[in-house]
C-alpha positions, -999 to 999 in steps of 0.1 A, spaced: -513 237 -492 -548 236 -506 -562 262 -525 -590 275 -522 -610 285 -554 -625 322 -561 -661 323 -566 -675 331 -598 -682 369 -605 -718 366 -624 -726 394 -646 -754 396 -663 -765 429 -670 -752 458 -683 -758 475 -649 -740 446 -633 -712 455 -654 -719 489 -645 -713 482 -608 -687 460 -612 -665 484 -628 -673 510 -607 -661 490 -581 -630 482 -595 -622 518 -598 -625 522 -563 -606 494 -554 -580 510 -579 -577 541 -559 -598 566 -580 -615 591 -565 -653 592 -562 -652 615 -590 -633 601 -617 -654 566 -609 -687 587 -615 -678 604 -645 -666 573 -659 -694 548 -651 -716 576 -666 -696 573 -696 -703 536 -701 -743 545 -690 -745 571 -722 -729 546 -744 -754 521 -740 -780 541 -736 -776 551 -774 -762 517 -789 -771 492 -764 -740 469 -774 -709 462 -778 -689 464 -813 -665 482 -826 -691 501 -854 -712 512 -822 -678 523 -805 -667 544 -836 -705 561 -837 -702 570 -803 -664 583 -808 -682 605 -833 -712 613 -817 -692 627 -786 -668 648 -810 -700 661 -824 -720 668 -791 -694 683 -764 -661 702 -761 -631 683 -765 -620 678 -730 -652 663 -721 -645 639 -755 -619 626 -741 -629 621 -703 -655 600 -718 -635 582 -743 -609 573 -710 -642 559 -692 -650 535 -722 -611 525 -725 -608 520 -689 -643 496 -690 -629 478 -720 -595 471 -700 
């Protein structure tokens, strides 16, 4: 039996990131709210660093704990962990 091969996911931008992983939440059964809240986490972050590394993570770890309640904290921490998966 031949396989056949996947095509190539290109991602290029951060939005195409974006939209990729809000697609995969979907497709992983969340609802339409948790995807949104999430990808908007992901949005703020690189809105204020503009990329990856583990210094610009920390900063925004502490720029959230600084800026909003705790519960929100940590909704937007699990949207960063969830896009890192």
């Amino acid at each position: 039996m031949k396989k056949t091969k996947q095509p190539v996911l290109e991602l290029n931008t951060t939005e195409d990131y974006i939209e990729h992983f809000k697609n995969t939440l979907e497709h992983q059964g969340c609802s339409a709210k948790t995807v949104n809240i999430y990808a908007r986490s992901v949005i703020l972050f690189y809105s204020l660093y503009g990329e990856l590394s583990i210094d610009n993570l920390k900063n925004y770890r502490t720029y959230l704990i600084n800026s909003f309640q705790t519960s929100t904290v940590n909704t937007r921490i699990c949207g960063i962990n969830r896009f890192l998966d």
